[in-house]
N, C-alpha and C positions, 0 to 999 in steps of 0.2 A: 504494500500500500504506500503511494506517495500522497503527502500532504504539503500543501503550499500555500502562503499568503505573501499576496504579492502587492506590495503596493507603495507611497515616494517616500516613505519614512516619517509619513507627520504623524500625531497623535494618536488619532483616529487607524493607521495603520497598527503601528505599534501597540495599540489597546488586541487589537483582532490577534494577533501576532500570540501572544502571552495568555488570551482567555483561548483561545487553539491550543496551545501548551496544557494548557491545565486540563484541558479536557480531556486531550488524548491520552495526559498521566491518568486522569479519573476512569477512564473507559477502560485503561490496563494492556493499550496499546506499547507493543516496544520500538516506534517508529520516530525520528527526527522530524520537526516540524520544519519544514525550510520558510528563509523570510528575503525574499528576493525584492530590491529595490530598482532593480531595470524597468521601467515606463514603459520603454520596446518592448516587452514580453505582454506585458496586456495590453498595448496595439495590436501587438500581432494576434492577439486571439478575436480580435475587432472587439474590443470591448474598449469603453471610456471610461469608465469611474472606478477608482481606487475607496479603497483597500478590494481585492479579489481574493477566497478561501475556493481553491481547487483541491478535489481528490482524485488520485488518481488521473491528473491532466482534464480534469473537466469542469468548469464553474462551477459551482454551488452556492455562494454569496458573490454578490455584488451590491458597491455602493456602501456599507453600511456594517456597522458593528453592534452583533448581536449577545445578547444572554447565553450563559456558558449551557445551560441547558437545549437550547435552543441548536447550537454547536454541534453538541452531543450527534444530538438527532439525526440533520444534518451531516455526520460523518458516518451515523452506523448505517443510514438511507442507502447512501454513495459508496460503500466499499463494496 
């Protein structure tokens, strides 16, 4: 399973970044959260709005930083 947030490093990233961490600790995942700051990469996925939460190379949040629950969810959905 890959997991990634990708987004330019402002607050709002870095929040998504950290409640992703915890969650994948919570869920008993032994996988590295990647936190990629390249803007080209979500261009290239034709997406605009930062912060982006991929699993497994596929969107699942865009725009917006959500409740660690919520995450969760959102990650066991997608694997």
């Amino acid at each position: 399973m890959k997991i990634q947030v990708l987004g330019s490093g402002c607050v709002t990233c870095k929040k998504l970044f950290e409640i992703t961490q915890k969650a994948v600790l919570d869920l008993g995942f032994k996988i590295e959260v990647e936190y990629i700051t390249d803007i080209q990469k979500i261009i290239a996925m034709g997406l605009m709005q930062s912060p982006v939460l991929t699993v497994n190379d596929k969107p699942v949040l865009i725009g917006f930083t959500s409740d660690i629950e919520k995450i969760k969810k959102i990650i066991v959905t997608n694997i």
